[in-house]
C-alpha positions as CSV (number, residue, x, y, z in Angstrom):
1,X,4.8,-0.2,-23.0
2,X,5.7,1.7,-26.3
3,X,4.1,-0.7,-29.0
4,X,0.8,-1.5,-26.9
5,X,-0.1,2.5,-27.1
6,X,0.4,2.3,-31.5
7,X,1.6,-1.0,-32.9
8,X,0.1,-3.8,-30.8
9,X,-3.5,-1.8,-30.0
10,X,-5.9,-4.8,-30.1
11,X,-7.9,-5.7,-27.3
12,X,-6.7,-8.6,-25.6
13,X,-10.1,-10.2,-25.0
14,X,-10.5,-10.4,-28.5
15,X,-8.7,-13.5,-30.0
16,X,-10.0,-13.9,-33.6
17,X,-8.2,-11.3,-35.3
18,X,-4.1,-11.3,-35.4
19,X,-3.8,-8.0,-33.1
20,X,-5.7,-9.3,-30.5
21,X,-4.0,-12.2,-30.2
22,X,-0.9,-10.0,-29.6
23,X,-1.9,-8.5,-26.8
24,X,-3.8,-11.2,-25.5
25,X,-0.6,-13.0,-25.9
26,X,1.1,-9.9,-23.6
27,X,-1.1,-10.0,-20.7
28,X,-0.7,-13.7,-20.7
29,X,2.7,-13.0,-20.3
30,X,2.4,-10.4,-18.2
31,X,0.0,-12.4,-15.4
32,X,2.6,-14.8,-15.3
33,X,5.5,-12.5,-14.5
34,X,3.4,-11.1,-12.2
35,X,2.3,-13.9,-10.7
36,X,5.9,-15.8,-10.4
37,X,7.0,-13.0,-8.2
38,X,4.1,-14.1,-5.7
39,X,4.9,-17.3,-6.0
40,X,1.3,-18.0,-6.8
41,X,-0.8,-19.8,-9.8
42,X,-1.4,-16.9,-12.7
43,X,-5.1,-17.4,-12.7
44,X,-5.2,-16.3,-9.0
45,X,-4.4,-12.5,-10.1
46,X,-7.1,-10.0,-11.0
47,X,-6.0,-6.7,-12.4
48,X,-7.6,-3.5,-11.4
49,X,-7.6,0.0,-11.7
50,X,-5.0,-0.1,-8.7
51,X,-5.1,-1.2,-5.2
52,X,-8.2,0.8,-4.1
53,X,-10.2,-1.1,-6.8
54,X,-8.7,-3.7,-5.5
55,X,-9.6,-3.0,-2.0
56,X,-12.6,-2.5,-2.6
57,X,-13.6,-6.1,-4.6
58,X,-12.3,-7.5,-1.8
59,X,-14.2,-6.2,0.9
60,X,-17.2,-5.3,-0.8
61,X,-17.0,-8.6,-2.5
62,X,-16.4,-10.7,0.2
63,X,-18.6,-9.3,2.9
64,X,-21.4,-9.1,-0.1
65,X,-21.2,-12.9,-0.3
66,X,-21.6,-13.5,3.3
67,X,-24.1,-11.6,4.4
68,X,-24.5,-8.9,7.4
69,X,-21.6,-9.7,10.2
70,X,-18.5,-8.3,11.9
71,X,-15.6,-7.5,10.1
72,X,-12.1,-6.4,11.5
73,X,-9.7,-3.2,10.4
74,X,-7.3,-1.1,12.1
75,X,-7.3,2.6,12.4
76,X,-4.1,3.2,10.9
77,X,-5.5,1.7,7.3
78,X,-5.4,3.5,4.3
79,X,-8.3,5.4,3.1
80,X,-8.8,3.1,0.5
81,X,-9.8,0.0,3.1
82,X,-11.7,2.7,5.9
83,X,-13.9,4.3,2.8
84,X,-15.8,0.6,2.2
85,X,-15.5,-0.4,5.9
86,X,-17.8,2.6,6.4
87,X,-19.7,1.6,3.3
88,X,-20.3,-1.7,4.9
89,X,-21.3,-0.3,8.1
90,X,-23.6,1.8,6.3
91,X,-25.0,-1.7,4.4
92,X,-25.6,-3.4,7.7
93,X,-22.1,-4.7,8.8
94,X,-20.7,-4.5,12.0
95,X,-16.9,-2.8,11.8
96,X,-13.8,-2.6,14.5
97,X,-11.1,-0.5,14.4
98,X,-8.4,-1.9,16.0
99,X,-6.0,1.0,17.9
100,X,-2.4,1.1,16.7
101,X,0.0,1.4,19.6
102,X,2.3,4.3,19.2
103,X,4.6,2.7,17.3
104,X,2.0,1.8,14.8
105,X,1.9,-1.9,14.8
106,X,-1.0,-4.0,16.2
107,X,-0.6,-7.3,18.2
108,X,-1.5,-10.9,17.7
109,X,-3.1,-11.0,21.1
110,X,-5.1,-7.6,20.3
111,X,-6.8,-9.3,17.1
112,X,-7.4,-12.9,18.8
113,X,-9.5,-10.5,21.8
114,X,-11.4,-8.9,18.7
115,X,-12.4,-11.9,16.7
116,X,-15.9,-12.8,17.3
117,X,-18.4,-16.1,16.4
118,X,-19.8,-13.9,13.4
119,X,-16.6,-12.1,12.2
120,X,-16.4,-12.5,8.2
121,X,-13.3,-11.0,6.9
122,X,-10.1,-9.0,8.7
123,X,-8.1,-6.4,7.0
124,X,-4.5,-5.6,8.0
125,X,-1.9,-3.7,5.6
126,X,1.1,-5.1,5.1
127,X,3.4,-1.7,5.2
128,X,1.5,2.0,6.1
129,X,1.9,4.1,3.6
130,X,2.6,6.8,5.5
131,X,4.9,5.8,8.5
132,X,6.1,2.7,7.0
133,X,5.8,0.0,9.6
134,X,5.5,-3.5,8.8
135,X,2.5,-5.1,10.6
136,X,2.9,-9.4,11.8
137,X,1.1,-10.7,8.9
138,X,2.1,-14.1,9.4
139,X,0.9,-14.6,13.0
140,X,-2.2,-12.2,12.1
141,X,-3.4,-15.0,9.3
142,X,-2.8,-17.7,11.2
143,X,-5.5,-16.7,14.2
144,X,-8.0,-16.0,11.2
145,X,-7.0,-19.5,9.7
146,X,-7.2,-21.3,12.9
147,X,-11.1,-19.1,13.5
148,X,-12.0,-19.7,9.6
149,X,-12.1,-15.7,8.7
150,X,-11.0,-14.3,5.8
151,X,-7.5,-12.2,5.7
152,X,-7.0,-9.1,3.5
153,X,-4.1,-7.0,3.0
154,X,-3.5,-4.4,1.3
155,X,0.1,-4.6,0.5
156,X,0.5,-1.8,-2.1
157,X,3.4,-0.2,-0.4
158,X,5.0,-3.7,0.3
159,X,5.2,-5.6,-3.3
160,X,8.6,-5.3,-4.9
161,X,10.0,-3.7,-1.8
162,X,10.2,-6.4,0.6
163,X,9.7,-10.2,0.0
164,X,6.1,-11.1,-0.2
165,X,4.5,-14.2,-0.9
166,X,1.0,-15.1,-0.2
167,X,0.5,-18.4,0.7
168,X,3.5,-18.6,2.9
169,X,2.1,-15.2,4.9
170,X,-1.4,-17.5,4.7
171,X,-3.2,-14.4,3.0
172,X,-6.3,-15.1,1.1
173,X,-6.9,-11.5,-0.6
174,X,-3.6,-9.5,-1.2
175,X,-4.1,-5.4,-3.2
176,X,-1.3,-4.5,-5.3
177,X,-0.5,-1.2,-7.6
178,X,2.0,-1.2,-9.9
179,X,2.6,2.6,-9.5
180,X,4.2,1.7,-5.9
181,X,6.9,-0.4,-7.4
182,X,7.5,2.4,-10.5
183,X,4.8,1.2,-12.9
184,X,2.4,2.7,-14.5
185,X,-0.3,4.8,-12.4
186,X,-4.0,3.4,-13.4
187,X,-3.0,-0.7,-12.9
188,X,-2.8,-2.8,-10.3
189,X,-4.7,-6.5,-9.0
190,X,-6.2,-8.8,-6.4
191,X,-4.8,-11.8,-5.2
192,X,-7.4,-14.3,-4.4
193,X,-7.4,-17.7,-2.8
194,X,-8.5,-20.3,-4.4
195,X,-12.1,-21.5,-2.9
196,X,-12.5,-17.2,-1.4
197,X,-16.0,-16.0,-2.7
198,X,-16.1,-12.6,-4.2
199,X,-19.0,-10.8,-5.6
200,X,-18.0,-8.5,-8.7
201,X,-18.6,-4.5,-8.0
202,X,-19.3,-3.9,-12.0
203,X,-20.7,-6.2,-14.7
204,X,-20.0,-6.4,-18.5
205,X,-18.0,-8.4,-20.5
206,X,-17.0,-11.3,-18.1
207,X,-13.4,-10.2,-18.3
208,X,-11.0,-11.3,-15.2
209,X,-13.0,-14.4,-14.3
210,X,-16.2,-12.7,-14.5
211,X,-14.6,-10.4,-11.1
212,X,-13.7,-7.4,-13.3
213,X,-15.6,-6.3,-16.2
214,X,-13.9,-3.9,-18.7
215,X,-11.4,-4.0,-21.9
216,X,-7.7,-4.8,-20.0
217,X,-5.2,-2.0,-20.4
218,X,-2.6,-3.8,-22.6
219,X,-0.2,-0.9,-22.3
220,X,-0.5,-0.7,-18.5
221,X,-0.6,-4.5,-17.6
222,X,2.9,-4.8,-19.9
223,X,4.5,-1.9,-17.7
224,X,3.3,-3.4,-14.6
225,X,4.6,-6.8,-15.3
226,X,8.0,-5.2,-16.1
227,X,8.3,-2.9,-12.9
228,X,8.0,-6.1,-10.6
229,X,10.6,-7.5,-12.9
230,X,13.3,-4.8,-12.4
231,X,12.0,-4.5,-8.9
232,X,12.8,-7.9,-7.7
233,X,15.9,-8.3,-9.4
234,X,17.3,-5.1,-7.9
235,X,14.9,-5.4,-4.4
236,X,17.6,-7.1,-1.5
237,X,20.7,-4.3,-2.9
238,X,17.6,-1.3,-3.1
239,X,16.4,-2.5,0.7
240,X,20.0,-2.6,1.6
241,X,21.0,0.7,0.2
242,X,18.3,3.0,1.0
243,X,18.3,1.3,4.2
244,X,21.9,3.3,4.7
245,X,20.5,6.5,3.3
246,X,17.4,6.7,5.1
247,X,19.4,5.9,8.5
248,X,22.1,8.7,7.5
249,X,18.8,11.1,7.2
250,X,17.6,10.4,10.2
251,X,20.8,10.7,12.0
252,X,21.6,13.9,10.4
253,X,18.5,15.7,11.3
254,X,18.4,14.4,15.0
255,X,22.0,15.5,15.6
256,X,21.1,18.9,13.9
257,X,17.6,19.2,15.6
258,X,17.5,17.6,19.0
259,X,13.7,18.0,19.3
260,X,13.0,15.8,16.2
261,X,10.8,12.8,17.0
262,X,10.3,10.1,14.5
263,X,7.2,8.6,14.2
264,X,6.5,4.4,14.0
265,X,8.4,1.7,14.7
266,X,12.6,2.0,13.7
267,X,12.2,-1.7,12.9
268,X,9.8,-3.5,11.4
269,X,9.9,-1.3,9.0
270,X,10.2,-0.1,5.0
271,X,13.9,0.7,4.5
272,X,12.6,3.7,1.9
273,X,10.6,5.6,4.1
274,X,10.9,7.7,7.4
275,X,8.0,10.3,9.2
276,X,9.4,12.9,11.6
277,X,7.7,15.0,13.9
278,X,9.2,18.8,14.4
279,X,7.1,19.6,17.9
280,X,6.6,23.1,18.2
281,X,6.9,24.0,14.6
282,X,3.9,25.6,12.5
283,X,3.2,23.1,9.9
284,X,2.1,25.2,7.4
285,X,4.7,27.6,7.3
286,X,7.2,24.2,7.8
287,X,5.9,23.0,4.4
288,X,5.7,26.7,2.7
289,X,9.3,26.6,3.3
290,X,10.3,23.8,2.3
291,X,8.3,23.3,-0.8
292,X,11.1,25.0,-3.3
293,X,13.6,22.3,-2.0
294,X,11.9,19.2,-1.0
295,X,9.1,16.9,-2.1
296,X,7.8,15.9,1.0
297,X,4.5,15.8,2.4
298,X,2.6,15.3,6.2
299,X,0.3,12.8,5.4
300,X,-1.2,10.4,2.7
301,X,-1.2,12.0,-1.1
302,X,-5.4,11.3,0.0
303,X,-5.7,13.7,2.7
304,X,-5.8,16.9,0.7
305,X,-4.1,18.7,3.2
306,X,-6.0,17.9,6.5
307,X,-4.7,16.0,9.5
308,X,-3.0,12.5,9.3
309,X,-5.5,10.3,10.6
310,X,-2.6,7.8,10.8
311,X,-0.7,10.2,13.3
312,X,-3.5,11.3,14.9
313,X,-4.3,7.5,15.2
314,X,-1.1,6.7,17.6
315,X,-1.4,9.5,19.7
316,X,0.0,12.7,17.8
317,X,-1.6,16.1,18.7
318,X,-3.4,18.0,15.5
319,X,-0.6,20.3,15.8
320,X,1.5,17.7,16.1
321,X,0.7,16.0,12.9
322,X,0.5,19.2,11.2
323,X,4.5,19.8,12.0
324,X,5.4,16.5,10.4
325,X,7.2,15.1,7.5
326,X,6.8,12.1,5.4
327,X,10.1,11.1,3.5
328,X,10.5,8.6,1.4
329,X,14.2,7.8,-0.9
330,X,14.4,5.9,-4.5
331,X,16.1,4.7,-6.8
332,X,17.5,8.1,-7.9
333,X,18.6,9.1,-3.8
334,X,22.2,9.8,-3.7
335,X,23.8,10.2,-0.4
336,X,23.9,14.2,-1.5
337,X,20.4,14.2,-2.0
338,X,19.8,13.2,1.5
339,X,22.8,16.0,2.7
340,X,20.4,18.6,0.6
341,X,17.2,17.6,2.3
342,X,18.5,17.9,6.0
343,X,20.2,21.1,5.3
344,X,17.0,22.1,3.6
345,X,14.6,20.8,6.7
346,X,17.5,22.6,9.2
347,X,17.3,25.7,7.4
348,X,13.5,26.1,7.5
349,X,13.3,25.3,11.0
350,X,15.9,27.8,12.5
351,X,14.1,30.0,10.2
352,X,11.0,29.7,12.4
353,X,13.2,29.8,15.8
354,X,15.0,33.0,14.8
């Protein structure tokens, strides 16, 4: 990203001046990077801000263009997807919430019951962000394709983790951000169907197909594009690997604390992450401890402290939820890492027993 902060500073919309054709030439290049790891056309990816820009073109912008009529969510989503729902519903819109089960995953047979003759668009993620299950996304788009409704996922924590490929899920919109995959924070795009209808949410230059108005980040689209490289060349060994760490963490703590309950689905599921649930334990005082030690949180990086709605969603108490931790390995997790963070997580507990 170096030389497109001092050396290559143009503005890639502007082509008749030798630095602008550099870093025109870059996010050309960049798209199409991009794009070859969704197997899709280049011209079908809109960057954004991130994925909740992204989010929100798509559901703002697709509902806009229909008109008032029923659209289709769960209550496990991301803020970023609830926030417009309920700005919807506030514009007129009708909005379900489809109920996780407890193991956070949703059903075909539960969405084909909730479709209806005026149902617009459908928005499932493809991986929670905060308990990690992966929802059925292939059998979810095909009852929209077979009822003509428009599928949306936001797949930020998915991209460059596990394999995903639009047109062979049948998605029409997919969210992406490049700071899930190790990129930049401040980038990510939209996937978009060809033939989907989207209104724009801000108007200006006409950049990104008219869609996304605003001078393109050269410096962040460059480091986005190169993230998804090193992440799919490394993705099936990473998926592997913290696959075996994140087991040996969960079978370290649940041999070590008997009363440890993890939360959503062992499988479908993201091999980096794992949400336990430490009944009985004061979840303020849980996280106090802990916080020399371990980075670890109890919800979304969004809540600012409060409940997970997500928990809460598939049936955890308030008390519950508060005693819980969110996990999640990298690159950089060594099998000692892991050793550290269930002797930390022990240690704070049999502090509060003793």
């Amino acid at each position: 990203m170096a030389p497109y902060w001092t050396d290559h500073w143009g503005n890639p919309s502007s082509r008749q001046h030798r630095q602008g054709l550099t870093a025109s030439a870059a996010v050309a290049l960049a798209r199409r990077q991009i794009a070859e790891a969704l197997d899709i056309d280049p011209d079908r990816l809109i960057f954004t801000s991130g994925a909740t820009e992204a989010n929100n073109l798509a559901l703002l912008g697709h509902a806009r263009t229909r008109g008032c009529g029923h659209l289709i969510s769960v209550n496990t989503e991301h803020h970023a997807v609830l926030d417009p729902l309920a700005q919807l519903q506030r514009e007129g819109f009708q909005v379900s919430l489809l109920q996780a089960q407890s193991n956070g995953l949703i059903t075909p047979t539960q969405l084909e019951e909730a479709i209806r003759p005026d149902t617009r668009l459908v928005s499932v993620m493809a991986a929670n962000n905060e308990i990690g299950v992966l929802q059925p996304l292939k059998e979810l788009a095909e009852i929209c394709r077979n009822r003509g409704v428009v599928f949306h996922s936001d797949a930020a924590q998915a991209f460059g983790h596990i394999p995903l490929e639009p047109d062979n899920l049948g998605l029409d919109l997919v969210s992406l951000s490049a700071h899930k995959l190790y990129g930049p924070k401040g980038i990510g795009a939209l996937v978009i169907r060809e033939g989907v209808q989207l209104q724009p949410l801000q108007w200006g230059g006409g950049q990104e197909a008219g869609l996304r108005a605003g001078t393109l980040p050269s410096p962040l689209i460059v480091g986005f594009a190169a993230a998804v490289q090193e992440a799919m060349a490394d993705r099936d060994e990473r998926h592997t690997r913290l696959g075996g760490l994140r087991d040996q963490l969960w079978n370290g703590l649940n041999d070590q604390l008997p009363a440890v309950e993890r939360n959503g689905a062992a499988a479908p599921c993201l091999a980096h992450n794992l949400n336990i649930t430490l009944p009985g334990m004061s979840g303020s005082r849980l996280h106090r401890s802990l916080r020399p030690h371990l980075a670890c949180s109890s919800g979304s990086a969004c809540s600012n402290g409060a409940p997970s709605h997500v928990l809460l969603a598939i049936g955890r108490s308030r008390a519950d939820a508060e005693a819980s931790l969110r996990l999640s390995l990298g690159r950089s997790t060594t099998a000692n890492a892991v050793e550290q963070a269930i002797a930390s997580i022990v240690e704070a507990v049999d502090a509060q027993q003793t």
